[in-house]
C-alpha positions as CSV (number, residue, x, y, z in Angstrom):
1,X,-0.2,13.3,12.4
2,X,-3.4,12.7,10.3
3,X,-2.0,14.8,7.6
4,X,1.3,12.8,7.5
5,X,-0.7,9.7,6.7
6,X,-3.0,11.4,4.4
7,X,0.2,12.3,2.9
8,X,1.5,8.7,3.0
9,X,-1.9,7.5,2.0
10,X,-2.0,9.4,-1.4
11,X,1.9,8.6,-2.4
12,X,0.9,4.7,-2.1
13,X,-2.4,5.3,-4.4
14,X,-0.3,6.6,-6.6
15,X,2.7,4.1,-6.3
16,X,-0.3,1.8,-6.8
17,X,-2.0,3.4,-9.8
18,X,1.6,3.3,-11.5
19,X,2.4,-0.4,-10.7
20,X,-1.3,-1.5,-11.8
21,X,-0.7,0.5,-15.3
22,X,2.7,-0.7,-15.8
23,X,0.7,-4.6,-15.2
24,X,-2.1,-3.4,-17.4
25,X,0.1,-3.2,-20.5
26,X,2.2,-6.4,-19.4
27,X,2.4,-9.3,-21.8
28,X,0.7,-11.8,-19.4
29,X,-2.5,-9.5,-19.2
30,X,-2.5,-9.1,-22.9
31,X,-2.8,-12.8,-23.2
32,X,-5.4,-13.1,-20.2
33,X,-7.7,-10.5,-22.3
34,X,-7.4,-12.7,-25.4
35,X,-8.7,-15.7,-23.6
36,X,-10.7,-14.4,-20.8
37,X,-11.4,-10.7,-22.1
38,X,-10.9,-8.9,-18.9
39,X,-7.4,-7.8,-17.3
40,X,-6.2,-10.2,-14.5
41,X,-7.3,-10.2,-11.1
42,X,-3.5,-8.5,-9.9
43,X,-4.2,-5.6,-11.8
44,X,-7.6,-4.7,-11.2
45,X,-6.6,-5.0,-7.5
46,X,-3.0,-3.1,-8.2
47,X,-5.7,0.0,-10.0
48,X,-8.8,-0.8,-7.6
49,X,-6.2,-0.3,-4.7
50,X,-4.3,2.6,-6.0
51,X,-8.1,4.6,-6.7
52,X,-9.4,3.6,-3.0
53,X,-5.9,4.8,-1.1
54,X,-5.9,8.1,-3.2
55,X,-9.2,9.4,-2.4
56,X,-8.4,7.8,0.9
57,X,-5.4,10.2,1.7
58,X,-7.3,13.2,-0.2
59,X,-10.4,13.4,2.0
60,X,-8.3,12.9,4.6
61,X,-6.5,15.8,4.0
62,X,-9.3,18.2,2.9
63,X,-10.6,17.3,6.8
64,X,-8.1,17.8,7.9
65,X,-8.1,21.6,7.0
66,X,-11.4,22.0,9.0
């Protein structure tokens, strides 16, 4: 069971990392980082999200070896 959610847990991270990259190169956070000069707050949560859920589902599944 724990490795079936690890499991799940790392295929969201990376849904998520692709999601927040594909926003990262958008046209409305190329405009935000002309006026504001960071990305907006969608994608650093869509990458943030997508880094926290992978390493999430990777420990979990290296312990889950023991």
């Amino acid at each position: 069971m724990t490795k079936a959610i690890s499991l799940a847990l790392i295929v969201g991270g990376v849904v998520l990392l692709y999601f927040g990259g594909q926003s990262f190169h958008s046209f409305s956070n190329d405009v935000s980082r002309v006026f504001t000069g960071a990305p907006t707050n969608k994608t650093i949560f869509l990458i943030a999200g997508g880094i926290v859920a992978t390493l999430a589902g990777l420990i979990g599944l290296a312990s889950s070896k023991r």
